[in-house]
N, CA, C and O atoms as CSV, one atom per row, in Angstrom:
chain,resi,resn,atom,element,x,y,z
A,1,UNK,N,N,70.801,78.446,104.854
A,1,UNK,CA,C,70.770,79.082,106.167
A,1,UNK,C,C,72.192,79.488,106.574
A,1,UNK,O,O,73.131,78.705,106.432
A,2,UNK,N,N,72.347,80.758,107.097
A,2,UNK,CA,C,73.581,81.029,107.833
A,2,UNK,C,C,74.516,80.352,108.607
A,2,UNK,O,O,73.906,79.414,109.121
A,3,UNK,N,N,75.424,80.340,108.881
A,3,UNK,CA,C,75.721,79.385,110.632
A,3,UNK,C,C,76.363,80.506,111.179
A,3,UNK,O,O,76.961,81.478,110.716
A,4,UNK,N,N,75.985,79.977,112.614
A,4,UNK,CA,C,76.749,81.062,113.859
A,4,UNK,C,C,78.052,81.648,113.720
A,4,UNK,O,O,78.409,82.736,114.171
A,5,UNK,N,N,78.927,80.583,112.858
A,5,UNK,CA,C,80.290,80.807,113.258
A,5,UNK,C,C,80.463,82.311,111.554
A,5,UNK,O,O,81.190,83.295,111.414
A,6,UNK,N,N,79.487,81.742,110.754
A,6,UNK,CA,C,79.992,83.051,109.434
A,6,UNK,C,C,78.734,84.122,110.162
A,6,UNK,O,O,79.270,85.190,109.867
A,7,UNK,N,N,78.057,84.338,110.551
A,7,UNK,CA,C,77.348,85.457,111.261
A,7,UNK,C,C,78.603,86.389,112.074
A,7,UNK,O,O,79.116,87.494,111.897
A,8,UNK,N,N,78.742,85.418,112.919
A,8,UNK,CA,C,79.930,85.620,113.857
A,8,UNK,C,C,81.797,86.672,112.875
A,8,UNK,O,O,82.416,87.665,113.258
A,9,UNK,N,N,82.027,85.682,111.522
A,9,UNK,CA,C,82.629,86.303,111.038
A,9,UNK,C,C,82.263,87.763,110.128
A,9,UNK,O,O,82.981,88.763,110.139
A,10,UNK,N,N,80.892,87.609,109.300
A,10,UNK,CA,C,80.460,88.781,108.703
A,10,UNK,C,C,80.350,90.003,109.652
A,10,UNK,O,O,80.395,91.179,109.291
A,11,UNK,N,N,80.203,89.554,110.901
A,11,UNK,CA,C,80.223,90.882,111.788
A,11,UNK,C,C,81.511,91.365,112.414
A,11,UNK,O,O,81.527,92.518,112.846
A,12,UNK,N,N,82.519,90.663,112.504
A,12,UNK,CA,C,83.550,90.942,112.689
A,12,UNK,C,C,84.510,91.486,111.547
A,12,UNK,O,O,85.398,92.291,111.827
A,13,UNK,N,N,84.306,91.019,110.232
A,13,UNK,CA,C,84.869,91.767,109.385
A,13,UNK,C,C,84.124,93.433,108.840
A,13,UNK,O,O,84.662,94.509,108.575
A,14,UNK,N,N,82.928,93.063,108.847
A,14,UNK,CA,C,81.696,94.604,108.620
A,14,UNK,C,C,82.611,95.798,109.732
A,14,UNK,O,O,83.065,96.907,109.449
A,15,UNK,N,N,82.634,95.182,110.799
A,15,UNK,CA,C,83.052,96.293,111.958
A,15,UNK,C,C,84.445,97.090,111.977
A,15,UNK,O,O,84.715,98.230,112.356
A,16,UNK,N,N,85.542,95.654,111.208
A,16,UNK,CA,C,86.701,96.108,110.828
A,16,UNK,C,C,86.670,97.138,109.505
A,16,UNK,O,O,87.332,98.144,109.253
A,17,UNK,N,N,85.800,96.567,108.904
A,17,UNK,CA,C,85.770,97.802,107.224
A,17,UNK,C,C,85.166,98.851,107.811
A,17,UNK,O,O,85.649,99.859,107.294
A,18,UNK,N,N,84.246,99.188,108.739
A,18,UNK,CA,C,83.494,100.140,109.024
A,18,UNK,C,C,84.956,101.566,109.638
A,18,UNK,O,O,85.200,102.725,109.302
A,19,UNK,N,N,85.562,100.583,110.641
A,19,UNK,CA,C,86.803,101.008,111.285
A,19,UNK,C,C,87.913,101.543,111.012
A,19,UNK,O,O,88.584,102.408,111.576
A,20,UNK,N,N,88.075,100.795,109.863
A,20,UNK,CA,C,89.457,101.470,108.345
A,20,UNK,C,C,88.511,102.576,107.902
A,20,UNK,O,O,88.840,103.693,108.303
A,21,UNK,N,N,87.628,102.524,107.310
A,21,UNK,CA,C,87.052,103.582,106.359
A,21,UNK,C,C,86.419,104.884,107.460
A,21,UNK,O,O,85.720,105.710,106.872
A,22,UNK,N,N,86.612,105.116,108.981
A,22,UNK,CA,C,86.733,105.969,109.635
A,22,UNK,C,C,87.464,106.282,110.122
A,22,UNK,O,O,87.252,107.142,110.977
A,23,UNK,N,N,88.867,105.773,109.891
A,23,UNK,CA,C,90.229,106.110,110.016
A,23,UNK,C,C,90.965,106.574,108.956
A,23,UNK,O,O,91.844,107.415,109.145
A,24,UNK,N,N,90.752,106.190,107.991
A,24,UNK,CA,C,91.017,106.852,106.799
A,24,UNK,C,C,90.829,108.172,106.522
A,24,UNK,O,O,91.573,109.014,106.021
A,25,UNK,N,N,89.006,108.240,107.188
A,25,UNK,CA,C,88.313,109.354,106.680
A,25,UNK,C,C,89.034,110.571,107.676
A,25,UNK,O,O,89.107,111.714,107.226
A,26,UNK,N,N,89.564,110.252,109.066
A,26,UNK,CA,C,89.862,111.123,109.583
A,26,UNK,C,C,91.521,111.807,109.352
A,26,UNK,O,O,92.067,112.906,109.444
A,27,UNK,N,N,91.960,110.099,108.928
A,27,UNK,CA,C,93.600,110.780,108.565
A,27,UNK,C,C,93.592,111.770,107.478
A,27,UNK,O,O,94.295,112.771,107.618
A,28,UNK,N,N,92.619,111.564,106.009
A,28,UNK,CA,C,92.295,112.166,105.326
A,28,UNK,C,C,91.787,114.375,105.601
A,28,UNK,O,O,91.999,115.440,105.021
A,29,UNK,N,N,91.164,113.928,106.677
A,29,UNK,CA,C,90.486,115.740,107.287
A,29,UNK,C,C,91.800,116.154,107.669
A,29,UNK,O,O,92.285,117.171,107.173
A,30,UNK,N,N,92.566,115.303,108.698
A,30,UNK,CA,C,93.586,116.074,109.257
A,30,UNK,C,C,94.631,116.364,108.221
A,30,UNK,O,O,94.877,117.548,107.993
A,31,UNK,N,N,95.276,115.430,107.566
A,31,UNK,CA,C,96.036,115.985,106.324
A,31,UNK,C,C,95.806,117.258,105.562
A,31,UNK,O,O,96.664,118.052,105.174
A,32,UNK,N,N,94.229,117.333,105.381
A,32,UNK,CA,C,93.648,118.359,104.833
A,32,UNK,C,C,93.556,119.349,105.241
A,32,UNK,O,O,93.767,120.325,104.521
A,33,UNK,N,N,93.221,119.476,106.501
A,33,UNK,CA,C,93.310,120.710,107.181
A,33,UNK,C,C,94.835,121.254,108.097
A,33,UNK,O,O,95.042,122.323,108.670
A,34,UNK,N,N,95.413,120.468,107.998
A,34,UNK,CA,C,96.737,121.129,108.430
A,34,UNK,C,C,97.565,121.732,107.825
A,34,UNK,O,O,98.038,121.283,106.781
A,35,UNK,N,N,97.956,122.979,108.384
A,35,UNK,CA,C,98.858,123.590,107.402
A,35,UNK,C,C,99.975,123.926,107.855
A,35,UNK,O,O,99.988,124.163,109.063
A,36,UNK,N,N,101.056,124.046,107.228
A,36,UNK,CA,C,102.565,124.336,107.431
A,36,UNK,C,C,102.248,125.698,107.759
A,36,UNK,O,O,101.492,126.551,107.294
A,37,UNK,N,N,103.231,125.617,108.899
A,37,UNK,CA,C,103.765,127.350,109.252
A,37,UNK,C,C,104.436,127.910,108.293
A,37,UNK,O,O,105.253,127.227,107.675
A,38,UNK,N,N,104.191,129.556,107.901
A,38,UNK,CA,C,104.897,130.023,106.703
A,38,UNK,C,C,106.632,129.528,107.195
A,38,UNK,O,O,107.463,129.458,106.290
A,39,UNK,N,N,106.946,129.296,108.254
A,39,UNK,CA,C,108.796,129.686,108.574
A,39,UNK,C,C,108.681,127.949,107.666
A,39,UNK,O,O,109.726,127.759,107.043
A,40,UNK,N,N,107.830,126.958,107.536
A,40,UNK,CA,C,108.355,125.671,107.324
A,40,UNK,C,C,108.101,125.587,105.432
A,40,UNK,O,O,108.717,124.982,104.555
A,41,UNK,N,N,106.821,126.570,105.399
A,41,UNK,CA,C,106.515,126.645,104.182
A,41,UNK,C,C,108.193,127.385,103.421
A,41,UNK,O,O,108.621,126.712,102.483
A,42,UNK,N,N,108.887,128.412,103.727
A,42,UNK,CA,C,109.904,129.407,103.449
A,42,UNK,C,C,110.935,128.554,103.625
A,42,UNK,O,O,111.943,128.751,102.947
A,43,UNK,N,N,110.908,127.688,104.352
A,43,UNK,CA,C,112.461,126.557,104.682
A,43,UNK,C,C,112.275,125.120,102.816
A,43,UNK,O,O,113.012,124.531,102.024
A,44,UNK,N,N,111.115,125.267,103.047
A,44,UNK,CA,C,110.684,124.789,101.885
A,44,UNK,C,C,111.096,124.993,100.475
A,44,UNK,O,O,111.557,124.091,99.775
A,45,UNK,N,N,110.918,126.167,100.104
A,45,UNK,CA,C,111.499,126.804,99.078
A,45,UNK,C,C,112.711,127.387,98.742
A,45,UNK,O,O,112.966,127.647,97.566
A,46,UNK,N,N,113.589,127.653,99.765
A,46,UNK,CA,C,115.169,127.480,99.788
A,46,UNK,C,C,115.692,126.342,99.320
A,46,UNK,O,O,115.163,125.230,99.334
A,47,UNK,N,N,116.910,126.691,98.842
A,47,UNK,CA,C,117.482,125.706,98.720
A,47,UNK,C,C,118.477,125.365,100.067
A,47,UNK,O,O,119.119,126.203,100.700
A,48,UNK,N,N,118.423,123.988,100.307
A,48,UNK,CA,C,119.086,123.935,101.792
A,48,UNK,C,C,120.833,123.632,101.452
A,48,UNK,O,O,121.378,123.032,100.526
A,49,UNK,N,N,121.298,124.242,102.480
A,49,UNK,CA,C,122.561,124.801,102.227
A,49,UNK,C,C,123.404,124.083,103.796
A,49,UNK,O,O,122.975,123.806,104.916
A,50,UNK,N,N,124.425,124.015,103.304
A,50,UNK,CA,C,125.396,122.937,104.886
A,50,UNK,C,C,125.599,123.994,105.589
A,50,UNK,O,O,126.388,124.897,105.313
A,51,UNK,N,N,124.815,123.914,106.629
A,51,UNK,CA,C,125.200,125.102,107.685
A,51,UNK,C,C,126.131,124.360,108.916
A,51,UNK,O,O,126.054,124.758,110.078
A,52,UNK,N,N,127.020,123.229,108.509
A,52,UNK,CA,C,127.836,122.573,110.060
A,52,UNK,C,C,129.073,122.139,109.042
A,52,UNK,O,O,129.403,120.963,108.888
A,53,UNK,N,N,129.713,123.261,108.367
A,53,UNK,CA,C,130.790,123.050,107.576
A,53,UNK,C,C,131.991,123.923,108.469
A,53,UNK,O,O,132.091,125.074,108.895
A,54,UNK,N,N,132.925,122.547,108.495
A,54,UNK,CA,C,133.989,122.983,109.375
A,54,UNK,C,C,134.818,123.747,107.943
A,54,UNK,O,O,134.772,123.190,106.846
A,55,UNK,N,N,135.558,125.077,108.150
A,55,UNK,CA,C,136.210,125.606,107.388
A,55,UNK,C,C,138.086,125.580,107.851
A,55,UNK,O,O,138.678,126.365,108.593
A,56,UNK,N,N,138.582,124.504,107.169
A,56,UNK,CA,C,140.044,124.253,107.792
A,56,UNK,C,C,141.149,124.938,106.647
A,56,UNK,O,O,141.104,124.766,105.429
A,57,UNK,N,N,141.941,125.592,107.252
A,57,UNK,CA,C,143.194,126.164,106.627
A,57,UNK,C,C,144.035,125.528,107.050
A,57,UNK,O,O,144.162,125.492,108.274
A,58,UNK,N,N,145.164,124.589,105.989
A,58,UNK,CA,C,146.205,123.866,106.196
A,58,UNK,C,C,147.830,124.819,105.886
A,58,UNK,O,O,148.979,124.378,105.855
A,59,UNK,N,N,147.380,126.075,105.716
A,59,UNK,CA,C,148.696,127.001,105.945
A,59,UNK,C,C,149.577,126.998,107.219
A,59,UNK,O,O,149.104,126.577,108.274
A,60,UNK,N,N,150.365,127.284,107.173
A,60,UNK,CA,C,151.306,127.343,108.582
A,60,UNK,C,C,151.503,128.683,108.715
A,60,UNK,O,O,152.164,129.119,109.657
């Protein structure tokens, strides 16, 4: 026979697996369906380059 207290736990863990595996499923859609803007897709494929380069001349 069951006891109250593992009833008590089988339903509390069932609800937690139920809970991950519909969080998953949704992080999963949104990953999937989101898409990069072409400007992030194009920043992407550059090669990134130091654009905060101080240029110092030590001539007098």
């Amino acid at each position: 026979m069951i006891t109250p207290p593992l009833v008590i736990l089988l339903i509390v863990v069932g609800w937690s697996a139920a809970a991950l595996a519909m969080l998953w499923g949704m992080l999963r859609v949104a990953r999937h369906h989101h898409k990069p803007s072409r400007e992030a897709r194009r920043d992407q494929n550059q090669p990134r380059t130091e654009s905060h380069t101080a240029h110092v001349s030590l001539s007098a």
